[in-house]
N, C-alpha and C positions, 0 to 999 in steps of 0.2 A: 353528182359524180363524187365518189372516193377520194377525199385526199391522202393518198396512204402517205405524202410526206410528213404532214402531219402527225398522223398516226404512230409512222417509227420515229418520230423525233420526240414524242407524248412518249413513247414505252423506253425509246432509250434514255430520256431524262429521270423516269420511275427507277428502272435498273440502276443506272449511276446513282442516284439519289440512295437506293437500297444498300448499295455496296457501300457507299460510305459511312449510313451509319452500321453495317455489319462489320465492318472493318475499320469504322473507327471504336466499336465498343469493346472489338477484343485486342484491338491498341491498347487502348485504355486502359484494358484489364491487364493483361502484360505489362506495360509500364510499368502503373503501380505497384504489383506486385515487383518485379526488379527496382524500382527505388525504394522503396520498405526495405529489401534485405537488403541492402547497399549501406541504408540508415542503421538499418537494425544493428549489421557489424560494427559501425564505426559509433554508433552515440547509443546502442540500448535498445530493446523490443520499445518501448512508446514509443518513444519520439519515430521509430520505424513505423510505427501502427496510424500513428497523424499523421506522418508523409503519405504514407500509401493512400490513405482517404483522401488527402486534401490532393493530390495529384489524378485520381480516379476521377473527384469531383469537377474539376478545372477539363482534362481530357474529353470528360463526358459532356459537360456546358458546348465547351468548342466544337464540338461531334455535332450535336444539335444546331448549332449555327450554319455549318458548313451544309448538312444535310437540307436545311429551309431555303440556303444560299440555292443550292441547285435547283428549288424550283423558280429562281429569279423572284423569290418573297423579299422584298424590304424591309428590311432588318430593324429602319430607322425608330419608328412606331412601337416597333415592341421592346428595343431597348429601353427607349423615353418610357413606357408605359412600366418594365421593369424595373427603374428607376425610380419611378415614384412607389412605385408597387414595396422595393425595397427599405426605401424611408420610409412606408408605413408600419411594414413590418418591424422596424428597426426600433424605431416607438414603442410599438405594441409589445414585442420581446427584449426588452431592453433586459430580463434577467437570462437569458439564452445569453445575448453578448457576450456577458457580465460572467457566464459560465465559461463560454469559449476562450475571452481574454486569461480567466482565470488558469484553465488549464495548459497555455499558450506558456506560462508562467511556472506553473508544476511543472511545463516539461523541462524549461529552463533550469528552474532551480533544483532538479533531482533531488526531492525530499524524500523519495522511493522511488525499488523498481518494481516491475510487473513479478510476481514470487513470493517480493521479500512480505513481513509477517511485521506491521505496526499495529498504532494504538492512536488514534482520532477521537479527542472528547470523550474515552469512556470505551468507544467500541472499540476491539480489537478483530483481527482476522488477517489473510493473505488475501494481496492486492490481486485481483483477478483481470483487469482490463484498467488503462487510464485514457478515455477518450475525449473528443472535445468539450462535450457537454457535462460529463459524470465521471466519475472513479468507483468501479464496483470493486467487493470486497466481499472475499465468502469467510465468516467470523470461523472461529474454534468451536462456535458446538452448531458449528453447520449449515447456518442460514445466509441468503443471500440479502448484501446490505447494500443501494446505491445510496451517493453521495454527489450531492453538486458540486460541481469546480468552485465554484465560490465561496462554498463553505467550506470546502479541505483547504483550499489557500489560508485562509483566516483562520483555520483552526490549532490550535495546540498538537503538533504528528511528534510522536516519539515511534524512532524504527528501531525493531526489535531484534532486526535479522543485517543490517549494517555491517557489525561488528564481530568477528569470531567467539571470543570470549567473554564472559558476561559476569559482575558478581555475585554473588548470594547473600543475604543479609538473613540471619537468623538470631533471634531474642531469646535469650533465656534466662530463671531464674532460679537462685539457691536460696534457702533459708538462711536466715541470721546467725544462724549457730556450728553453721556450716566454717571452713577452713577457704578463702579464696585459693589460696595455691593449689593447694589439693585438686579445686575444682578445672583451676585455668591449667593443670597438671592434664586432668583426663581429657578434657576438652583436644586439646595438643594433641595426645595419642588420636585422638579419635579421626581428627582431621588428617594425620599424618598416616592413619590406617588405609583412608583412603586413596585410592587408585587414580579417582576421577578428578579430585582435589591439585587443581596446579598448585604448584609448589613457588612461581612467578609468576605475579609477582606475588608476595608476602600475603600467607593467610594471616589474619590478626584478630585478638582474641579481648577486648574492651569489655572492661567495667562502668559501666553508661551512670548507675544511679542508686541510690537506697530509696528501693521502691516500699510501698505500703507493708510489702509480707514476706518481701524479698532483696538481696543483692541481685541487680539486672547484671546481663553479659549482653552484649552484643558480637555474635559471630560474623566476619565476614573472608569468604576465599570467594578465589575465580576457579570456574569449571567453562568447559566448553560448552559454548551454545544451545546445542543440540539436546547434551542431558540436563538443561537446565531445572525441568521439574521433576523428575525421575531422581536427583540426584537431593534436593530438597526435602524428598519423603524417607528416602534414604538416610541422610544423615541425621534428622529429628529421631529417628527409629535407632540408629544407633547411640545418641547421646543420650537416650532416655535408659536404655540398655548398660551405656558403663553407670552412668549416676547409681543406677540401682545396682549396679552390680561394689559399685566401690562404698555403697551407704549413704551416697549423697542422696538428700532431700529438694524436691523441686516442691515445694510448699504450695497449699491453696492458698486464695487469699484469708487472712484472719484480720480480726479487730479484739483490742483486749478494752472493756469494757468498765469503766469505775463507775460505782455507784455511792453517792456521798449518803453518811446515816446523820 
């Protein structure tokens, strides 16, 4: 004989079981998303982009629980067996940790944000994601660079996009025979020609050194950020332009040579 109590009791435990985890994964997915931009407004897109993960992650764990729970599966066994399961792991991946602690710590310490434009041991590029494990970065001539947390923590970051304005440091050099005034003269025009050249704080215009072939200059103004390199080529372009136009000499190197008889 049929027991169809049975039966519907087996199909309505499926169903419930079903609904929960259908309804707990688009929980989940909802949640995270609304605590992400919750985060994102008030501390920054990372730390919103870890929330949202680690909360998806923790949601969706509980989903699965809840879900095994309905079929009266005991849980006890497979926690203990995850437990150990996790200290194996934990061993075996001790440089995962070692990355997630790390970026746990970037996110803390806001060394950068997700946009801005640094410089890590050499490479440069815009920070494209900073996630638990890695911080990717897509460089200035276009390649995609990851990096481990462990190693950006420890690393030497200089952020290049932080601060609005930025200085410029340009060398130059006159021959011996040349007039300094004259030259710290055109120099002066030339800087103050410019547009893009802030005025504050103070461009200034150093005598660094008697070099080999030369009196060195060291030029240094601030310009905005943005036309940082644009404004670089620019102004080499135009100091080589008054020099030559006023007679000044930017000397090769030379050596003058005795020879004993």
């Amino acid at each position: 004989m049929i027991d169809f109590y049975n039966i519907y009791s087996q199909y309505t435990t499926i169903i419930k079981a079903v609904l929960i985890l259908v309804v707990g994964m688009i929980a989940a997915r909802i949640i995270s998303n609304i605590s992400g931009k919750l985060t994102t407004a008030k501390f920054g897109s990372h730390i919103g982009g870890v929330t949202k993960n680690i909360v998806l992650y923790v949601l969706v764990l509980s989903t699965m629980f809840v879900f095994l729970g309905a079929f009266d599966i005991d849980l006890t066994g497979i926690l203990a067996a995850a437990g150990i399961m996790g200290i194996a792991i934990g061993f075996a991946a001790q440089t995962s940790v070692s990355n997630i602690i790390s970026g746990f710590f970037l996110i803390a310490d806001k060394p950068f944000e997700i946009g801005e434009a640094i410089e890590i041991d050499g490479q440069s590029g815009h920070v494209l994601d900073i996630g638990l494990m890695s911080t990717r970065i897509r460089t200035f001539d276009n390649r995609y660079l990851r990096l481990p947390n462990s190693m950006v923590a420890n690393a030497r970051i200089v952020n290049l996009s932080r601060y609005e304005i930025r200085r410029l440091d340009i060398q130059i050099g006159i021959a011996y025979k040349e007039k300094i005034s004259k030259a710290i003269e055109v120099l002066d025009k030339v800087i103050k020609n410019n547009e893009n050249i802030l005025m504050e704080p103070d461009p200034l215009i150093n005598i660094t050194r008697f070099g080999e072939s030369s009196i060195d200059f060291e030029i240094r103004v601030w310009i905005q950020r943005s036309a940082l390199f644009s404004i670089r080529s620019e102004l080499i372009t135009s100091i080589k332009e008054a020099f030559d136009e006023a007679g000044i000499e930017i000397p090769f190197p030379h050596r003058t040579l005795y020879i004993a008889k």
